[in-house]
PyMOL Python script that loads the backbone (N, CA, C, O; Angstrom):
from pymol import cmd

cmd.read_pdbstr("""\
ATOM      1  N   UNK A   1      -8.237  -9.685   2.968  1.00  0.00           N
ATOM      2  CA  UNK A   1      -8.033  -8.281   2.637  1.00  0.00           C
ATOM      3  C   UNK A   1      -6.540  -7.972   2.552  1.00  0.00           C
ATOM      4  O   UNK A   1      -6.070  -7.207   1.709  1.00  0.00           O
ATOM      5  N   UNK A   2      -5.816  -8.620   3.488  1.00  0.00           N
ATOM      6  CA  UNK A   2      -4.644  -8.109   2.974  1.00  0.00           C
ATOM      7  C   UNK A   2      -4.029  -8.625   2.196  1.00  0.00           C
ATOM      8  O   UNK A   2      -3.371  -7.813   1.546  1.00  0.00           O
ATOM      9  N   UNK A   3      -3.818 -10.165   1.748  1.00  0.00           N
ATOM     10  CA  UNK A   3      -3.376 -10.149   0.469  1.00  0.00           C
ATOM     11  C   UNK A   3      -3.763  -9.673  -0.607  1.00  0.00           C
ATOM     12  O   UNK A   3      -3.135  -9.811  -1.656  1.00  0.00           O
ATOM     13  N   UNK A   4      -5.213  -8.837  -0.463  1.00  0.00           N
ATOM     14  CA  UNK A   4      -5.811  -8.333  -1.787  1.00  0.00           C
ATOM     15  C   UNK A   4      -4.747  -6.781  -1.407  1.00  0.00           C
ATOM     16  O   UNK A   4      -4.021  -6.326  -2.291  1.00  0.00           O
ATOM     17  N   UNK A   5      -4.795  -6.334  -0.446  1.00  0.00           N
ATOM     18  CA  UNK A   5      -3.762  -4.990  -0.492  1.00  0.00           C
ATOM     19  C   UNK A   5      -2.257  -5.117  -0.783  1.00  0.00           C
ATOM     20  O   UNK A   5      -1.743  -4.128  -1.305  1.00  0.00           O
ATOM     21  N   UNK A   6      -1.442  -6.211  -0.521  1.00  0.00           N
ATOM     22  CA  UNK A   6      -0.478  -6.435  -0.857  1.00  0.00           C
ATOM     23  C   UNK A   6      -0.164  -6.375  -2.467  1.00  0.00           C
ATOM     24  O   UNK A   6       0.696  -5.733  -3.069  1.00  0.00           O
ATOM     25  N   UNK A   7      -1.138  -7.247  -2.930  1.00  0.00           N
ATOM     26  CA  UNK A   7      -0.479  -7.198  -4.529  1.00  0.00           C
ATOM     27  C   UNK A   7      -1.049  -5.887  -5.014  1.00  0.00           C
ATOM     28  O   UNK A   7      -0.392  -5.209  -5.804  1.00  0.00           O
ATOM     29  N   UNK A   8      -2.176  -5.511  -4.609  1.00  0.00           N
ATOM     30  CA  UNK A   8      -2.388  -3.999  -5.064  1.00  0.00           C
ATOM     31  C   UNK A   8      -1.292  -2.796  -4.571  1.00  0.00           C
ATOM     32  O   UNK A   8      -1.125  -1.926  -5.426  1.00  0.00           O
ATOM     33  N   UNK A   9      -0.658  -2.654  -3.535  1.00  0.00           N
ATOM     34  CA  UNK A   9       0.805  -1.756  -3.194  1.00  0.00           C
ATOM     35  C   UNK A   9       1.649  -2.280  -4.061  1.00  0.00           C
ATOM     36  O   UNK A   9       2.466  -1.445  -4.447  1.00  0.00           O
ATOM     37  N   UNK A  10       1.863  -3.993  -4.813  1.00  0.00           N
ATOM     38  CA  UNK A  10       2.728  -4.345  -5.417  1.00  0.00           C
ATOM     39  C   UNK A  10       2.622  -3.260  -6.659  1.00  0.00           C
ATOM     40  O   UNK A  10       3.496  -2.466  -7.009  1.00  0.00           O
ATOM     41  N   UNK A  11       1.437  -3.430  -7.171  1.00  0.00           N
ATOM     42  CA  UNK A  11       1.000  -2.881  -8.083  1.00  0.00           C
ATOM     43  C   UNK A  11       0.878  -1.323  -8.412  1.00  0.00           C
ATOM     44  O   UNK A  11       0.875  -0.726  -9.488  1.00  0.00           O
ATOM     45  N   UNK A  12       0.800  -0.978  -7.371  1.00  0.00           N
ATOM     46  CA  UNK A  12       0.697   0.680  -7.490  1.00  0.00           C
ATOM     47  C   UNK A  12       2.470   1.112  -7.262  1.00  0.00           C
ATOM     48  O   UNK A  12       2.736   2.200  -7.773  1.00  0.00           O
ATOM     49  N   UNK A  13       3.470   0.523  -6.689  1.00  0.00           N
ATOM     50  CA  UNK A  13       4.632   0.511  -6.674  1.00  0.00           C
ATOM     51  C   UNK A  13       5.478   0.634  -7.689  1.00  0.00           C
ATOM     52  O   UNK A  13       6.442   1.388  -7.828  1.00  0.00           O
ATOM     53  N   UNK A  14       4.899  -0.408  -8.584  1.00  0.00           N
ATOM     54  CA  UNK A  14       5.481  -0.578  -9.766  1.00  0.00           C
ATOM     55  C   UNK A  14       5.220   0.456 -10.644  1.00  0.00           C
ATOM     56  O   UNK A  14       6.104   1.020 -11.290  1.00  0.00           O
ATOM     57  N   UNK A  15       3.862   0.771 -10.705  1.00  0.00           N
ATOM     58  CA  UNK A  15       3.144   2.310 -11.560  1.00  0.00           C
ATOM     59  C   UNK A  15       4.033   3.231 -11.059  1.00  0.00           C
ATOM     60  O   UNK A  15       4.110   4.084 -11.944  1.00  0.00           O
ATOM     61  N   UNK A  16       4.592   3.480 -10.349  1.00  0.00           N
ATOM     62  CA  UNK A  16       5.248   4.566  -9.528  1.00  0.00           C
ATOM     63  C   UNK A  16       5.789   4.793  -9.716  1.00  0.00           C
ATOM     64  O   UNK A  16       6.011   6.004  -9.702  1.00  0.00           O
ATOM     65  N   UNK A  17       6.987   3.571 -10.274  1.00  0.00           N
ATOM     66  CA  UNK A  17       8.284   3.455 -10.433  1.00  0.00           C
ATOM     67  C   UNK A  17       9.169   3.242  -8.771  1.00  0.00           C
ATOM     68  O   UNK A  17      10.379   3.462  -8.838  1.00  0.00           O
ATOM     69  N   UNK A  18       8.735   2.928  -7.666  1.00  0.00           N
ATOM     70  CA  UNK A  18       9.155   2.392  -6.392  1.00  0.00           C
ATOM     71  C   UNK A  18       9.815   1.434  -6.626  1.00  0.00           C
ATOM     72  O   UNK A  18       9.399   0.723  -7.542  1.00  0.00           O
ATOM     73  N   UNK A  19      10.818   1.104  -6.071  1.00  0.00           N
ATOM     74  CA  UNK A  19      11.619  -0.033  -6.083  1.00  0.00           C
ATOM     75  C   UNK A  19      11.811  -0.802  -4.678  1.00  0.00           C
ATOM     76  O   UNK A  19      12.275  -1.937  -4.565  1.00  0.00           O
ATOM     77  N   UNK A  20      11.379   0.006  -3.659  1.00  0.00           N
ATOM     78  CA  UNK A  20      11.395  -0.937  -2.631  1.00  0.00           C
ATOM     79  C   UNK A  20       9.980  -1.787  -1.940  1.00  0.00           C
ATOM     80  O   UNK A  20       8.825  -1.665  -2.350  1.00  0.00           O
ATOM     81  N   UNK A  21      10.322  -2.438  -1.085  1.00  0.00           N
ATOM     82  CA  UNK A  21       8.842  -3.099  -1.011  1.00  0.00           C
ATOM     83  C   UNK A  21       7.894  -1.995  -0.066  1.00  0.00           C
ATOM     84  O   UNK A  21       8.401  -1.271   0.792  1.00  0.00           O
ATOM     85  N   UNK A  22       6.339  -2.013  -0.413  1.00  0.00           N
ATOM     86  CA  UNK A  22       5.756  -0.888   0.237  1.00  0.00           C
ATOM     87  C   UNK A  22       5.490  -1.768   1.562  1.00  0.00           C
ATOM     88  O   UNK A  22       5.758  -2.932   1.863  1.00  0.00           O
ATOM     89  N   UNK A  23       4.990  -0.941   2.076  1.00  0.00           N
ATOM     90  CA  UNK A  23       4.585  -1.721   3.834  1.00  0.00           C
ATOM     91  C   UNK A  23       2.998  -1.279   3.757  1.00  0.00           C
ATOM     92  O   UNK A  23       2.449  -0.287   3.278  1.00  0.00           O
ATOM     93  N   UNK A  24       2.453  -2.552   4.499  1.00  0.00           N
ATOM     94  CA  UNK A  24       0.907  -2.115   4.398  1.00  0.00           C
ATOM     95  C   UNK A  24       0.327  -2.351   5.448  1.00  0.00           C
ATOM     96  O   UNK A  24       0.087  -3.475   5.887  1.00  0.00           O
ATOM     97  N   UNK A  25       0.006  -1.155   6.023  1.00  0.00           N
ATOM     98  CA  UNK A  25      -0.471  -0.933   7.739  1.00  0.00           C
ATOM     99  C   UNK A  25      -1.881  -1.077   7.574  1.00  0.00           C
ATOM    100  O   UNK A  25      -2.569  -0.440   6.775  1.00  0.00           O
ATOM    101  N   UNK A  26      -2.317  -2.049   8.465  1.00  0.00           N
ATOM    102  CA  UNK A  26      -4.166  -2.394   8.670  1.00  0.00           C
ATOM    103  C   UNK A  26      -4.650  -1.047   9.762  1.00  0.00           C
ATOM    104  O   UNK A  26      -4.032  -0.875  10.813  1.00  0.00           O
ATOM    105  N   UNK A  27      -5.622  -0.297   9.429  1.00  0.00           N
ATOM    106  CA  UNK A  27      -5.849  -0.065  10.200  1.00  0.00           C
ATOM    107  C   UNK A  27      -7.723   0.228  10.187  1.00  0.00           C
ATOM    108  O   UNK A  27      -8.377   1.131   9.667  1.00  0.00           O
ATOM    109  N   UNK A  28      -8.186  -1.092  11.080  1.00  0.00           N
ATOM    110  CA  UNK A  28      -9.459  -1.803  10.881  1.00  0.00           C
ATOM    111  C   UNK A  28      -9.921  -1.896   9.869  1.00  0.00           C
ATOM    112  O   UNK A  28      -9.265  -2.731   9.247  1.00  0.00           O
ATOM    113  N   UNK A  29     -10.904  -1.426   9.141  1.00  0.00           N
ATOM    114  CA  UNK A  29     -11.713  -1.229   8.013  1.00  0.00           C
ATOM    115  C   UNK A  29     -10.486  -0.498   6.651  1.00  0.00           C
ATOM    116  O   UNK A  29     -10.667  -0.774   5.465  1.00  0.00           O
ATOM    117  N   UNK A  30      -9.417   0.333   7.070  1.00  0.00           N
ATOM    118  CA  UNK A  30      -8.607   0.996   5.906  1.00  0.00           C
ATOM    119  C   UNK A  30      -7.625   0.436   6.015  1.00  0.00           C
ATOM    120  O   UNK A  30      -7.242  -0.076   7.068  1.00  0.00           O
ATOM    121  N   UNK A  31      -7.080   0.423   5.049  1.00  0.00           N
ATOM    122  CA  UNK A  31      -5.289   0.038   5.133  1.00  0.00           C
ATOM    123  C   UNK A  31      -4.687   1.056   4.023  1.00  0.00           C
ATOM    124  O   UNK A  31      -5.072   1.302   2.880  1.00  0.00           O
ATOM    125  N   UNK A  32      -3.373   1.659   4.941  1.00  0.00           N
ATOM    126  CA  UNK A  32      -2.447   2.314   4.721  1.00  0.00           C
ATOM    127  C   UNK A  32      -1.434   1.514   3.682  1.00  0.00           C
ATOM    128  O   UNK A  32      -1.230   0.327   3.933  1.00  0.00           O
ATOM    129  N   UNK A  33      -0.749   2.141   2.457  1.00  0.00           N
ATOM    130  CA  UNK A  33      -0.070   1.633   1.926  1.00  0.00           C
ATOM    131  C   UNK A  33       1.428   2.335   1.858  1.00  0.00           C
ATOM    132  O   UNK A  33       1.508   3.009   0.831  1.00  0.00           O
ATOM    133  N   UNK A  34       2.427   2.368   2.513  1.00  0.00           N
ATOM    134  CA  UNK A  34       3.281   3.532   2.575  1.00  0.00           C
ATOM    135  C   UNK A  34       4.795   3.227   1.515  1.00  0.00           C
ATOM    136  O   UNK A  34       5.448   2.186   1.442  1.00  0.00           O
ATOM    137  N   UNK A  35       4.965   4.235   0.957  1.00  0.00           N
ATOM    138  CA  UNK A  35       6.266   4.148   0.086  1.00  0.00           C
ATOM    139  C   UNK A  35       6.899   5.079   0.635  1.00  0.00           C
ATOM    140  O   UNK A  35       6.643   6.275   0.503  1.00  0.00           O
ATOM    141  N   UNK A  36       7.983   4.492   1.451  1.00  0.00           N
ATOM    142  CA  UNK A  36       9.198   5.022   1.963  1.00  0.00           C
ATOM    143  C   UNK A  36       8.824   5.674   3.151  1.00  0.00           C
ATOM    144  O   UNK A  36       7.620   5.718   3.404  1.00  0.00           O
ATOM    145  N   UNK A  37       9.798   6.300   4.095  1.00  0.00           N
ATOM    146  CA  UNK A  37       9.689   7.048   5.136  1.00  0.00           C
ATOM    147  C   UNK A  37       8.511   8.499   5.206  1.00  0.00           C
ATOM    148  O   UNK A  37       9.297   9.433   5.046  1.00  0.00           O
ATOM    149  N   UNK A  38       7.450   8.975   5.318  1.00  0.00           N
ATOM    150  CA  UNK A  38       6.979  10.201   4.462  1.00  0.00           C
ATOM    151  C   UNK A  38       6.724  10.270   3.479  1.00  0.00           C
ATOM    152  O   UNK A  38       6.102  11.324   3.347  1.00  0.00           O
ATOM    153  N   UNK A  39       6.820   9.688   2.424  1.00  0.00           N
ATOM    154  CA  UNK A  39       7.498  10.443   0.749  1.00  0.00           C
ATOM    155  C   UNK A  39       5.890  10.415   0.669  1.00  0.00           C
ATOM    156  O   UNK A  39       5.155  11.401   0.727  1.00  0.00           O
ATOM    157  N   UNK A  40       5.542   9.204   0.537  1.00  0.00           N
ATOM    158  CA  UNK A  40       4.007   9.032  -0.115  1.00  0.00           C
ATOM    159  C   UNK A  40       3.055   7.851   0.290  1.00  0.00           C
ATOM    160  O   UNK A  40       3.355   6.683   0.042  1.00  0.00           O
ATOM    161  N   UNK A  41       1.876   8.215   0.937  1.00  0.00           N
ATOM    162  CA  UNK A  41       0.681   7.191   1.513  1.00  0.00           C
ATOM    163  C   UNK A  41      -0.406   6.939   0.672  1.00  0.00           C
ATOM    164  O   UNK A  41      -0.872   7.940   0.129  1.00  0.00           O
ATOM    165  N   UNK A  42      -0.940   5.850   0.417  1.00  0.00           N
ATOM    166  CA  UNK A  42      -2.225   5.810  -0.316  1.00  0.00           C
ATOM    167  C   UNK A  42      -2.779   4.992   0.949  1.00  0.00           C
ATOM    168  O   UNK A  42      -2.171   4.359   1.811  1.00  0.00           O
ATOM    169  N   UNK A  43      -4.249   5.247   0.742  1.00  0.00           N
ATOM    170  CA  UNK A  43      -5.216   4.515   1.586  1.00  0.00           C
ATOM    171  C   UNK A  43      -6.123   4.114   0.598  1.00  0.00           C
ATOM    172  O   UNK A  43      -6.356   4.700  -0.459  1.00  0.00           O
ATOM    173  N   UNK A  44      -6.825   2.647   1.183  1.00  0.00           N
ATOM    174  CA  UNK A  44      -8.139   1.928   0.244  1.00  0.00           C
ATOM    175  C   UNK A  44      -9.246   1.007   1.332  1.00  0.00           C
ATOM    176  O   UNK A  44      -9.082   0.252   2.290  1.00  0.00           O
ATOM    177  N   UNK A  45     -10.082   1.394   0.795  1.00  0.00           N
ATOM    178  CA  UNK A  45     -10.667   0.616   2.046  1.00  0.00           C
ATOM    179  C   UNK A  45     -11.749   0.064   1.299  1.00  0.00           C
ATOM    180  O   UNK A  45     -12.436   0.642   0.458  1.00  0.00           O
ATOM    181  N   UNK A  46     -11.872  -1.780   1.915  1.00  0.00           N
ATOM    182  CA  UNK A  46     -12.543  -2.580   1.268  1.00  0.00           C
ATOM    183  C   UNK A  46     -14.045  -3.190   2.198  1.00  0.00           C
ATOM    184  O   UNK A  46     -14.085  -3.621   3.351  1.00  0.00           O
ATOM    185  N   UNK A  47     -15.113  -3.034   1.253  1.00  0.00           N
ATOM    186  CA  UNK A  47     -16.043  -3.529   2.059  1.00  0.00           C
ATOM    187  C   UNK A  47     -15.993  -4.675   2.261  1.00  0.00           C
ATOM    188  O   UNK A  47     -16.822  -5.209   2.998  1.00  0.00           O
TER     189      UNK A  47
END
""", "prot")
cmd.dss("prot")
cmd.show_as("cartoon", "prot")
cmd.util.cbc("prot")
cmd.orient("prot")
């Protein structure tokens, strides 16, 4: 799961226009994908 979330933050980063790397917080069943301090969170959660 998380390399499937990694290249997907890669991916939604890039759509974004983000330039830095996102950080991707597990948290059990969801994972947090965060761009930058605050600015903006996506969550996805995989069965």
């Amino acid at each position: 799961i998380e390399e499937k979330a990694t290249a997907w933050a890669k991916e939604a980063a890039e759509a974004l226009g983000f330039e830095e790397e996102p950080l991707v917080v597990d948290f059990g069943p969801a994972l947090a994908v965060h761009f930058g301090p605050g600015l903006l969170g996506l969550a996805a959660q995989w069965e």
